[in-house]
Short mmCIF file of the C-alpha atoms (twelve columns), coordinates in Angstrom:
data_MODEL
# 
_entry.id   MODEL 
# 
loop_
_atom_site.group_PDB 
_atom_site.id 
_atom_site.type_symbol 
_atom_site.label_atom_id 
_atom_site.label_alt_id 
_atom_site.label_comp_id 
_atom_site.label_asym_id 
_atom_site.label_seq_id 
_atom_site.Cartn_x 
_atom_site.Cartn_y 
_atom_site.Cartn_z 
_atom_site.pdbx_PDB_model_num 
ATOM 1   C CA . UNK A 1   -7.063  22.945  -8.436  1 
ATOM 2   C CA . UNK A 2   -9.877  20.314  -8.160  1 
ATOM 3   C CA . UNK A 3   -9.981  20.392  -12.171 1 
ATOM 4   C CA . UNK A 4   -6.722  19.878  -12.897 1 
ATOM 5   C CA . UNK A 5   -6.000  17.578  -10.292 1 
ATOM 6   C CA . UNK A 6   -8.389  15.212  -11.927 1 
ATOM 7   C CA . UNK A 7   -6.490  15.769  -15.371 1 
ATOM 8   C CA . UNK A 8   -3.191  15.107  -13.310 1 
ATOM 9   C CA . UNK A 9   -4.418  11.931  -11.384 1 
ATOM 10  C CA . UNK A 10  -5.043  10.113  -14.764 1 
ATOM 11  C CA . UNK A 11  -2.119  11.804  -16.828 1 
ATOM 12  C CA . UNK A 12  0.409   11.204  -14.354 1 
ATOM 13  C CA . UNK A 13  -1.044  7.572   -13.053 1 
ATOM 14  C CA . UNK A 14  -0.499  6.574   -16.430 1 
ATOM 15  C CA . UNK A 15  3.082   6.628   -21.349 1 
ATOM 16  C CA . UNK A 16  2.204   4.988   -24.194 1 
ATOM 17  C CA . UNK A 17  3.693   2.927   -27.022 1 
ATOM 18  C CA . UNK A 18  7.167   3.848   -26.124 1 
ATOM 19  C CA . UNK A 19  7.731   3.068   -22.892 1 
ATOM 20  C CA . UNK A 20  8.580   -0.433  -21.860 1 
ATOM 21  C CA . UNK A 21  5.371   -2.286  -22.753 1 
ATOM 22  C CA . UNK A 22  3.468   -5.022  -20.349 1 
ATOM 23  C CA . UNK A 23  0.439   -7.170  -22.498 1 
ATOM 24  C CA . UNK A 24  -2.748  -7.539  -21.390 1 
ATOM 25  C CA . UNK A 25  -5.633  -9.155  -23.613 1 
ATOM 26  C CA . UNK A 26  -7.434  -6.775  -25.548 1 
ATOM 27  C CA . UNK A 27  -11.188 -5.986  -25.074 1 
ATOM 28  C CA . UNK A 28  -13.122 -3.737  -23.316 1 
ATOM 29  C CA . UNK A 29  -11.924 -3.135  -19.934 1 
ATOM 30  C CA . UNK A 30  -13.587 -1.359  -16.385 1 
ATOM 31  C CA . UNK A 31  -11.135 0.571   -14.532 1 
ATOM 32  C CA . UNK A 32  -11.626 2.357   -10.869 1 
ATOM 33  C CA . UNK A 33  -9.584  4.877   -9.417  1 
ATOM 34  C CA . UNK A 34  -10.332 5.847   -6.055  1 
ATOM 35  C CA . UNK A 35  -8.067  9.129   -5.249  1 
ATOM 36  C CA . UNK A 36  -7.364  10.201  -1.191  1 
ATOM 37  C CA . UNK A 37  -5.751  13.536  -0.700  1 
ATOM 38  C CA . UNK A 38  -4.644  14.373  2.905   1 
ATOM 39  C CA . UNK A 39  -6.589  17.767  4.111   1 
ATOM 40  C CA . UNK A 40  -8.941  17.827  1.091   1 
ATOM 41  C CA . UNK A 41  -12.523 16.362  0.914   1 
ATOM 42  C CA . UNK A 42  -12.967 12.685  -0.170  1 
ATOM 43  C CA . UNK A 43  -13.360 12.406  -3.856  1 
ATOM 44  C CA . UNK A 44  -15.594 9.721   -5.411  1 
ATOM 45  C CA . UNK A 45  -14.111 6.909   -6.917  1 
ATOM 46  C CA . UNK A 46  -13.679 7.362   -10.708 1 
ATOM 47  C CA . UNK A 47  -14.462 4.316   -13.045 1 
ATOM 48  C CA . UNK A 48  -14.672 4.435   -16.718 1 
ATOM 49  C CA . UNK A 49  -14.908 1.462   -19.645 1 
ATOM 50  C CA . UNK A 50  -11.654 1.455   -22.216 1 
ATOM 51  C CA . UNK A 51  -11.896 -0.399  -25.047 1 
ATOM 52  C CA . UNK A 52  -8.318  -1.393  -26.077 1 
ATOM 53  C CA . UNK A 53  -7.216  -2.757  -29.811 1 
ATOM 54  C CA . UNK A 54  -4.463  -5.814  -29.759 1 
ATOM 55  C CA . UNK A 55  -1.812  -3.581  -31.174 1 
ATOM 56  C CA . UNK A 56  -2.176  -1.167  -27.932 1 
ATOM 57  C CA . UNK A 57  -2.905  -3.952  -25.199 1 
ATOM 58  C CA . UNK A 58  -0.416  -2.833  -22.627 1 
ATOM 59  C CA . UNK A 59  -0.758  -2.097  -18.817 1 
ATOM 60  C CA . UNK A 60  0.092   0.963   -19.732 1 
ATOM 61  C CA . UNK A 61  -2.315  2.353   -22.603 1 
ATOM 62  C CA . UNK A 62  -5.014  1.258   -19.276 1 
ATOM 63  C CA . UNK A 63  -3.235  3.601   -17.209 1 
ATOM 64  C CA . UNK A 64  -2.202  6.670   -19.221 1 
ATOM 65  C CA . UNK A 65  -3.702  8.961   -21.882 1 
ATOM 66  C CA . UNK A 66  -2.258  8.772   -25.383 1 
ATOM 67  C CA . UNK A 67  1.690   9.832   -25.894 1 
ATOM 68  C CA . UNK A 68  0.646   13.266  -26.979 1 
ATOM 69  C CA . UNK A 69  -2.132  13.979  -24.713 1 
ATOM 70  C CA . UNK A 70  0.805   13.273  -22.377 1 
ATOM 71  C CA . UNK A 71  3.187   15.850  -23.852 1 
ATOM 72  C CA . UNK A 72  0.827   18.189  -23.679 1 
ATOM 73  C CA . UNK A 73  1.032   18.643  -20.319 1 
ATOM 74  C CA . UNK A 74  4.710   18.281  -20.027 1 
ATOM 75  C CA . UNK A 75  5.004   15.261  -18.159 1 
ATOM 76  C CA . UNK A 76  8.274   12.732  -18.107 1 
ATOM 77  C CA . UNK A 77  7.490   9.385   -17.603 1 
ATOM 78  C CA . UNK A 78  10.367  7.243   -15.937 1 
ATOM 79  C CA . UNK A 79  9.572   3.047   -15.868 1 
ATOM 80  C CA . UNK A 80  11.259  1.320   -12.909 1 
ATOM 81  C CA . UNK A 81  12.874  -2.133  -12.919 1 
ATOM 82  C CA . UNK A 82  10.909  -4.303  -14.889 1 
ATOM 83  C CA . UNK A 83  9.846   -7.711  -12.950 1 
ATOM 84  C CA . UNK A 84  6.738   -10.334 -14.437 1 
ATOM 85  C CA . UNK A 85  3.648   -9.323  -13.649 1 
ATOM 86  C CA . UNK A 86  4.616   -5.511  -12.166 1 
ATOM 87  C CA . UNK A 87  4.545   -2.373  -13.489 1 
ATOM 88  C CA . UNK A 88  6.212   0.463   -11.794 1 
ATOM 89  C CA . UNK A 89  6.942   3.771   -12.836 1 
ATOM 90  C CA . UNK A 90  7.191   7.495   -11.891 1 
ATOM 91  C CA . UNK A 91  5.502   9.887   -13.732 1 
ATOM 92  C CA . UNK A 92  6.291   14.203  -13.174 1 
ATOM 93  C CA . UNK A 93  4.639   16.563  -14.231 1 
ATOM 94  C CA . UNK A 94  5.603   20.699  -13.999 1 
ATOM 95  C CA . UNK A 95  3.843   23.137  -12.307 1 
ATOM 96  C CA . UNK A 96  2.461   26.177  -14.689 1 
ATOM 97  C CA . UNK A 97  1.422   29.321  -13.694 1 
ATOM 98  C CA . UNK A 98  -2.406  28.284  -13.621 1 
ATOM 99  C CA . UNK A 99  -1.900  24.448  -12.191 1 
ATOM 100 C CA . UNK A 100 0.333   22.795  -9.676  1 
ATOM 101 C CA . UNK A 101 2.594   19.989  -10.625 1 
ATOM 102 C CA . UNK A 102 2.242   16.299  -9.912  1 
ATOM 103 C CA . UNK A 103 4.530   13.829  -8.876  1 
ATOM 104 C CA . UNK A 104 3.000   10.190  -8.958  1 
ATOM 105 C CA . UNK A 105 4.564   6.656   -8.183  1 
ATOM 106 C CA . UNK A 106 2.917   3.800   -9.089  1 
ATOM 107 C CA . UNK A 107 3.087   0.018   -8.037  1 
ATOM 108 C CA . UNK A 108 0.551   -1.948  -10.232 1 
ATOM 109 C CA . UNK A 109 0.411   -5.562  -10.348 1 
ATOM 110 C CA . UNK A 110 -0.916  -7.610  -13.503 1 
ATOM 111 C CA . UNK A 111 -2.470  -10.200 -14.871 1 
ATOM 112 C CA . UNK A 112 -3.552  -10.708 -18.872 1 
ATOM 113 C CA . UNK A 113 -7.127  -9.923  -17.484 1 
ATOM 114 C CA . UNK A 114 -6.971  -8.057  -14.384 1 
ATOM 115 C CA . UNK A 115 -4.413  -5.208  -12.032 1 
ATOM 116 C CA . UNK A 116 -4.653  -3.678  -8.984  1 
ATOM 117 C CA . UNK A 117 -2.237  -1.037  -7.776  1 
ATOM 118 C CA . UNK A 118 -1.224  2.027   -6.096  1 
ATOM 119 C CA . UNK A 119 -0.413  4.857   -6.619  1 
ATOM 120 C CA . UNK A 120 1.426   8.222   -4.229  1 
ATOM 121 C CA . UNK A 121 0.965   11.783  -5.098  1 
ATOM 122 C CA . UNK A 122 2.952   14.715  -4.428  1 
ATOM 123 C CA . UNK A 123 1.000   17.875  -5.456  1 
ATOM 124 C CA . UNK A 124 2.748   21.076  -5.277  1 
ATOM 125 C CA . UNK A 125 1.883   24.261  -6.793  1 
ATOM 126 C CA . UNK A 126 3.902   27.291  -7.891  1 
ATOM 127 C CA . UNK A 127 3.340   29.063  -4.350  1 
ATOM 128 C CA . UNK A 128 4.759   26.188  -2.287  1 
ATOM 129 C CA . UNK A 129 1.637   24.615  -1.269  1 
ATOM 130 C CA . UNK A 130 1.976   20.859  -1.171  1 
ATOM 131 C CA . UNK A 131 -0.951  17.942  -0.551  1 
ATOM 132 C CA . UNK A 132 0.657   14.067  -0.535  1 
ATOM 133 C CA . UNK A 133 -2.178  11.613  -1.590  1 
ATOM 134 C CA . UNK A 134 -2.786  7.792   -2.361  1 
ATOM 135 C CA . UNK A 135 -4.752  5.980   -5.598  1 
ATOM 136 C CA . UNK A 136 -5.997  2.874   -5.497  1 
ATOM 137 C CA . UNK A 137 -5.887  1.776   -8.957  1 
ATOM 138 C CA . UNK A 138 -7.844  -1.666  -10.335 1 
ATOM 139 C CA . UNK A 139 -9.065  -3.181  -13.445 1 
ATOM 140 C CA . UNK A 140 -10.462 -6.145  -15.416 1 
ATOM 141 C CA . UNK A 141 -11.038 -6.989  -18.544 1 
ATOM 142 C CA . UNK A 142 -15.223 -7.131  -18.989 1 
ATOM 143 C CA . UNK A 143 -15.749 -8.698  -22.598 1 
ATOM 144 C CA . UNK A 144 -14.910 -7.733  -25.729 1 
ATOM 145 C CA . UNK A 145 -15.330 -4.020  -27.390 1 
# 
């Protein structure tokens, strides 16, 4: 479960070009997830450098893996209400007979340069067993790519 939880975490905690885009500057960005699961061991925090082009400088291409990496796994992506400086959405994504499904909500707020967020986690696999979790979500833009 471990590996495809860490698929999950940044598939679901992340839709691309066609959902309701937020603009942040382009360049190269950090960005930290640090993942709690109730009843499972700690997990380090997970940071990672994305350089993003001005035609893709959303909130969201920061938080979510390409459109078709996406659909690979199945996953619908519902935004929320849109408010300035906010992005919330929930992402699902289905059980298979190998992995459990995911079921994130996430609250980020955002600046041109900068977000911090959270995010909640329902995992639940195909025999009923279900783990609720949190991610801290942050980033900020580090120079240019």
């Amino acid at each position: 479960m471990k590996s495809f939880f860490a698929v999950s975490v940044v598939a679901v905690l992340a839709a691309g070009a066609a959902h309701g885009q937020t603009a942040v500057t382009a360049g190269l960005w950090e960005v930290t997830d640090k993942t709690t699961m109730e009843g499972v061991q700690p997990m380090p925090s997970a940071a990672k450098r994305i350089c993003i082009k001005g035609g893709e400088a959303t909130i969201e291409r920061l938080l979510y893996p390409t459109p078709d990496d996406f659909a690979k796994h199945g996953c619908t992506f519902e935004p929320g209400p849109r408010q300035a400086g906010v992005f919330k959405a929930r992402t699902v994504c289905p059980a298979t007979d190998t992995e459990p499904g995911v079921t994130a909500d996430a609250e980020i707020n955002f600046k041109a340069d900068s977000y911090e967020g959270i995010g909640t986690l329902l995992v639940k696999d195909k025999a009923g067993t279900t783990l609720k979790g949190t991610s801290v979500l942050s980033g900020k833009r580090v120079g240019d790519c």
